[in-house]
VEXSEGU-403786 format. One line per field, with one value per residue (C-alpha): residue in one letter; x, y, z. Coordinates in nm, 3 decimals, always signed. Layout:
<lumtors>
aa = c(A; ...)
px = c(X; ...)
py = c(Y; ...)
pz = c(Z; ...)
</lumtors>
This chain:
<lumtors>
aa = c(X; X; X; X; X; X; X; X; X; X; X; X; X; X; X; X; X; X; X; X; X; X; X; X; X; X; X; X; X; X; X; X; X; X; X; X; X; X; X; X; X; X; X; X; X; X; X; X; X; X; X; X; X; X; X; X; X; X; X; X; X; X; X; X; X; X; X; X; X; X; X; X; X; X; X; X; X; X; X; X; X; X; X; X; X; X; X; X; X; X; X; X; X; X; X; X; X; X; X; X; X; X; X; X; X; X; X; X; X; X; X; X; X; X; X; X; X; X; X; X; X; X; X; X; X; X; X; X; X; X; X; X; X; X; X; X; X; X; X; X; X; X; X; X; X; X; X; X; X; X; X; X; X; X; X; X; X; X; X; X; X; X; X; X; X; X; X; X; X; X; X; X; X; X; X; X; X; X; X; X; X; X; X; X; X; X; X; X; X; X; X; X; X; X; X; X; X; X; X; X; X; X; X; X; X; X; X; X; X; X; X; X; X; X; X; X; X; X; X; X; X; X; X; X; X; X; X; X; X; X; X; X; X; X; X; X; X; X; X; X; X; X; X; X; X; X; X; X; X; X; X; X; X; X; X; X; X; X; X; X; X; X; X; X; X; X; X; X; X; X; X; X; X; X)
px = c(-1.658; -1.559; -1.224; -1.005; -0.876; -0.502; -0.375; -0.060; +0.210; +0.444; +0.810; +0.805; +1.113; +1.375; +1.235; +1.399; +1.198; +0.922; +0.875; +0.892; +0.551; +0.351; +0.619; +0.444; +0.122; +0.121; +0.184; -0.118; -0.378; -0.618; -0.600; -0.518; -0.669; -0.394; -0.389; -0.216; -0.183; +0.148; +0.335; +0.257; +0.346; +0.688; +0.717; +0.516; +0.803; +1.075; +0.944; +0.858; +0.512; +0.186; -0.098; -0.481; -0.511; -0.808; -0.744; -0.873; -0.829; -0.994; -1.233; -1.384; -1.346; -1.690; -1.812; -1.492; -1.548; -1.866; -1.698; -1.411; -1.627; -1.870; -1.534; -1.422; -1.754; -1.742; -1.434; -1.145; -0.841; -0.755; -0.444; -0.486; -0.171; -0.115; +0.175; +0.413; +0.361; +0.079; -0.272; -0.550; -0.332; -0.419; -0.545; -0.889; -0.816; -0.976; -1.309; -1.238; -1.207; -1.485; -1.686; -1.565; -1.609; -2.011; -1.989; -1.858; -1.534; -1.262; -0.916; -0.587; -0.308; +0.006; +0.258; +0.512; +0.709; +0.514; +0.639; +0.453; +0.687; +0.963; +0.992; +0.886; +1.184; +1.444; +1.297; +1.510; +1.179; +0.937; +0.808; +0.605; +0.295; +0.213; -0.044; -0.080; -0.295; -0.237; -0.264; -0.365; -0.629; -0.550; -0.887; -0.746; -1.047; -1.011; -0.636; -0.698; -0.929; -0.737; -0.404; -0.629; -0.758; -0.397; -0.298; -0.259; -0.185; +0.102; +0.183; +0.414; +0.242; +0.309; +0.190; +0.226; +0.329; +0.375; +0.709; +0.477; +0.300; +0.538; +0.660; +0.288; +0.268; +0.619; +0.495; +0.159; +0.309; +0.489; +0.213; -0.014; +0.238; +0.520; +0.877; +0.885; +1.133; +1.049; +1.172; +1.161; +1.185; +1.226; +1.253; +1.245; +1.449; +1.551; +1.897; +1.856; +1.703; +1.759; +1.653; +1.628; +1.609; +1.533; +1.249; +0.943; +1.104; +1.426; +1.211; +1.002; +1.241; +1.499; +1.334; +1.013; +1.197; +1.042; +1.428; +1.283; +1.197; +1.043; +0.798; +0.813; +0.638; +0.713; +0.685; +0.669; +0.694; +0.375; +0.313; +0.567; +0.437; +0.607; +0.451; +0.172; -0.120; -0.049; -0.035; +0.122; -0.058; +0.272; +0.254; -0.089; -0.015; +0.299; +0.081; -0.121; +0.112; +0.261; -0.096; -0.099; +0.218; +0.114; -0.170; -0.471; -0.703; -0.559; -0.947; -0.936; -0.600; -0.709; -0.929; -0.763; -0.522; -0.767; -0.910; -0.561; -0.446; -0.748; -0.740; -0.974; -1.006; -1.055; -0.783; -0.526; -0.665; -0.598; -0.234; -0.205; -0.282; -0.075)
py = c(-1.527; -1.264; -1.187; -1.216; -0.959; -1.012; -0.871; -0.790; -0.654; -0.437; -0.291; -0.071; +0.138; -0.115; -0.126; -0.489; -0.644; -0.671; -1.014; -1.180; -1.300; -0.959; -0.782; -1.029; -0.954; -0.609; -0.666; -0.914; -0.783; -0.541; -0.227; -0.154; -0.031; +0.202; +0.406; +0.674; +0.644; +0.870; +0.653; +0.299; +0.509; +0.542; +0.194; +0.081; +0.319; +0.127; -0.166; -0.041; -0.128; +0.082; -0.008; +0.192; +0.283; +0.383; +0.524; +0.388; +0.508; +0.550; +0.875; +0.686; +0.356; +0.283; +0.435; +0.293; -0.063; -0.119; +0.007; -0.220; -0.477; -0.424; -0.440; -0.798; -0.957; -0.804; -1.000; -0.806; -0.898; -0.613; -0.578; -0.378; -0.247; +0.013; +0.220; +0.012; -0.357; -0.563; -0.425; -0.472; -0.445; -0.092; +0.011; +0.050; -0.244; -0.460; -0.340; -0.417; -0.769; -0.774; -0.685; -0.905; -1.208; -1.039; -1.112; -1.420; -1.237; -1.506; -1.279; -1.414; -1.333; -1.253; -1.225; -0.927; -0.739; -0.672; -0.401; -0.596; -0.860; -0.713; -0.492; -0.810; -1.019; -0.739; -0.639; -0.865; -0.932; -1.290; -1.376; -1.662; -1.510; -1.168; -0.909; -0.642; -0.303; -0.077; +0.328; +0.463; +0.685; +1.046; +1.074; +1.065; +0.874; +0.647; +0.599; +0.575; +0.280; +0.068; +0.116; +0.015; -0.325; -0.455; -0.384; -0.777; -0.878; -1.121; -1.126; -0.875; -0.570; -0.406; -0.073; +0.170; +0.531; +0.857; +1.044; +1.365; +1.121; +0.973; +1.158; +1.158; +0.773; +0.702; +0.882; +0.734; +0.382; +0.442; +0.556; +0.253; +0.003; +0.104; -0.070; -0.273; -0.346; -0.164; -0.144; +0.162; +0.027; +0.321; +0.346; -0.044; -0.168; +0.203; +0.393; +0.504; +0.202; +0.176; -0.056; +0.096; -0.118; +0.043; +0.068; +0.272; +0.424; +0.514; +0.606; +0.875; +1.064; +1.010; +1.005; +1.186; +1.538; +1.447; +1.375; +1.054; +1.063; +0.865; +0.567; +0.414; +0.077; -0.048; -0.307; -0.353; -0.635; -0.797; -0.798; -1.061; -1.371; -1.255; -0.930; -0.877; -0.662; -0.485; -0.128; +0.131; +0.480; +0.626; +0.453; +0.514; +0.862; +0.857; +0.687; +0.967; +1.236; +1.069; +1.072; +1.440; +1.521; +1.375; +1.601; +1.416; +1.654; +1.605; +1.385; +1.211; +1.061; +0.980; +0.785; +0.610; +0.521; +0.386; +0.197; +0.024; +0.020; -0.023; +0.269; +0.517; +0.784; +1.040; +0.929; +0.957; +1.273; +1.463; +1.333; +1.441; +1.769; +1.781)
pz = c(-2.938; -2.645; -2.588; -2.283; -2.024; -1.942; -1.595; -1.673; -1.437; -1.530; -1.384; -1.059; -1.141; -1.347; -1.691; -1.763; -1.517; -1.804; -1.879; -2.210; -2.147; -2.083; -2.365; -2.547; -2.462; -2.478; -2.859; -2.897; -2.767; -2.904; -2.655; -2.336; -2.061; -1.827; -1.509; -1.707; -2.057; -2.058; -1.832; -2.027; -2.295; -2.223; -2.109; -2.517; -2.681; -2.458; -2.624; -2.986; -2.970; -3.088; -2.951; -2.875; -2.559; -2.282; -1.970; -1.652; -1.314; -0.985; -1.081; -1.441; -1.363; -1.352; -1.678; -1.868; -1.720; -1.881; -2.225; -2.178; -2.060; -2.377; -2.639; -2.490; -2.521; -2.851; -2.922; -2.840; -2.575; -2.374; -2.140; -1.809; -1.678; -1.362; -1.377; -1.170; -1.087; -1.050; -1.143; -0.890; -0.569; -0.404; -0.815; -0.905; -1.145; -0.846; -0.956; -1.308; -1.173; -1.065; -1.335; -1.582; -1.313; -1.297; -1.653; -1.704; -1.902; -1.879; -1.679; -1.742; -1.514; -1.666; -1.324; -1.291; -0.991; -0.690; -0.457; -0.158; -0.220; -0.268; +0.002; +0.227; +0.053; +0.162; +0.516; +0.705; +0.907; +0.893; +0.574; +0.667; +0.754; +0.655; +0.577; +0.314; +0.420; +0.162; +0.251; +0.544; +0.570; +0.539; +0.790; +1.140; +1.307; +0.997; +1.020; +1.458; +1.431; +1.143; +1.343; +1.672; +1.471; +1.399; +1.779; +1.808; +1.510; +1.489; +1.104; +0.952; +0.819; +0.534; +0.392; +0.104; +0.211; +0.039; +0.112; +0.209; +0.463; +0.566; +0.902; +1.057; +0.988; +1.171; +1.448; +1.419; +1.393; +1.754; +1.960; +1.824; +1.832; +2.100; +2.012; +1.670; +1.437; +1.118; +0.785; +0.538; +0.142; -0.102; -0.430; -0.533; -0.829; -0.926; -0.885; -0.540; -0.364; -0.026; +0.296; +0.612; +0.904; +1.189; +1.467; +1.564; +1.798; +1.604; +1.261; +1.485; +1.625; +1.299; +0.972; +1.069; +0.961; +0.586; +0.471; +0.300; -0.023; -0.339; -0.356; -0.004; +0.174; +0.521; +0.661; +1.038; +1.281; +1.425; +1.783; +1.931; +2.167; +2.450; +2.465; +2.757; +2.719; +3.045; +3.021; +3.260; +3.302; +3.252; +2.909; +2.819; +2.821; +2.648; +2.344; +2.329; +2.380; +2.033; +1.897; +1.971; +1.775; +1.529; +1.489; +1.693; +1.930; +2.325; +2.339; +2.055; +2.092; +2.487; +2.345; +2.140; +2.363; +2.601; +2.324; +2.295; +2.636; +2.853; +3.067; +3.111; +2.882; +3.154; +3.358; +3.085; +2.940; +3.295; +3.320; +2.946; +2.993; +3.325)
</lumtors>
């Protein structure tokens, strides 16, 4: 009979947010699969409990999914854990998914923190619709045209941000969105957690100096009802003088903002360079 694979989340900072449930599981099953072996490590000593492991990340995922694919239809449970929270959201685990589903390998969700909602929960911002999207792009164009598809979204955004990334995406966040409340989570459930509510304004020209530090998600307001689409030159050009600072080509980021504001690209590329 083939085994099962457990999803199991596991604490983002606060090591007695482990439920009894995946402690438990962790000790049952037969291996388990981890983004980094040395960090569930720590978190298996914490709990006293010895247990084979195989690693499983983004740059082997595919060769080690078919062998932990080919142990549970031999029979064996396996556990995949990521190194903080849920597996599968922003992890490689996703494809893991997958494959069992491909395979008819019965998954079993076993529920733990979640820094999406978490840092949602604290934000002070709307909770009843929202929408998760992850990292952005380190690829300018990339990054350009997935800030450009959420220009009317109404929903609360949240994303996952690196402290070294952080300053370009403040600024970035600004010139795509203009004013929006916006809250900085850092550094969930551990010593020096801290909320920041602010704005996109406020977070560019304040914490853009790299000051921040630690694991970091915002979450920003979505584009309000009473908001018009009408766009001033004067404004047009200000967004791309922010997409400029924040490391865009003087064209690139004209285009862009003509993209989102619906002015020529021409136009505001000669006042930019006035």
């Amino acid at each position: 009979m083939a085994g099962i694979l457990y999803v199991t989340g596991t604490p983002i900072g606060n090591l007695s947010d482990l439920s009894p449930r995946a402690a438990q599981t962790l000790s049952e099953v037969d291996f388990i699969a981890a983004e980094d072996t040395r960090v569930t490590l720590k978190l298996l000593n914490h709990l006293g409990i010895k247990k084979p492991m195989v690693s499983y990340y983004e740059h082997n995922k595919r060769e080690r999914g078919e062998i932990i694919c080919n142990r549970i239809e031999a029979g064996e449970n396996c556990a995949i854990v990521t190194d903080a929270g849920m597996p599968c959201i922003s992890d490689p685990g996703e494809d893991l998914i997958r494959l069992c589903a491909e395979r008819g390998i019965q998954t079993v969700v076993v529920p733990g923190p979640s820094a999406v909602i978490a840092a949602l929960a604290v934000s002070g911002l709307e909770t009843g619709r929202f929408c998760f999207e992850g990292f952005l792009s380190v690829n300018k164009k990339s990054r350009g045209e997935h800030l450009q598809s959420l220009q009317n979204e109404r929903r609360t955004m949240i994303f996952y941000e690196a402290p070294h990334k952080l300053p370009a995406t403040l600024r970035d966040l600004y010139a795509a969105f203009g004013e929006r409340k916006l809250s900085i989570v850092r550094e969930i459930t551990k010593l020096h957690e801290e909320v920041i509510r602010t704005t996109t304004a406020e977070a560019a020209e304040h914490y853009a100096d790299g000051s921040i530090k630690g694991e970091i998600v915002l979450v920003l307001e979505g584009k309000r009802a009473e908001e018009t689409e009408e766009y001033t030159l004067e404004a047009a050009v200000e967004l791309a003088r922010q997409l400029v600072e924040g490391g865009e080509r003087a064209t690139d980021a004209a285009k862009q903002a003509a993209a989102m504001t619906g002015f020529k690209k021409n136009e505001i590329y000669k006042e930019l360079m006035t």
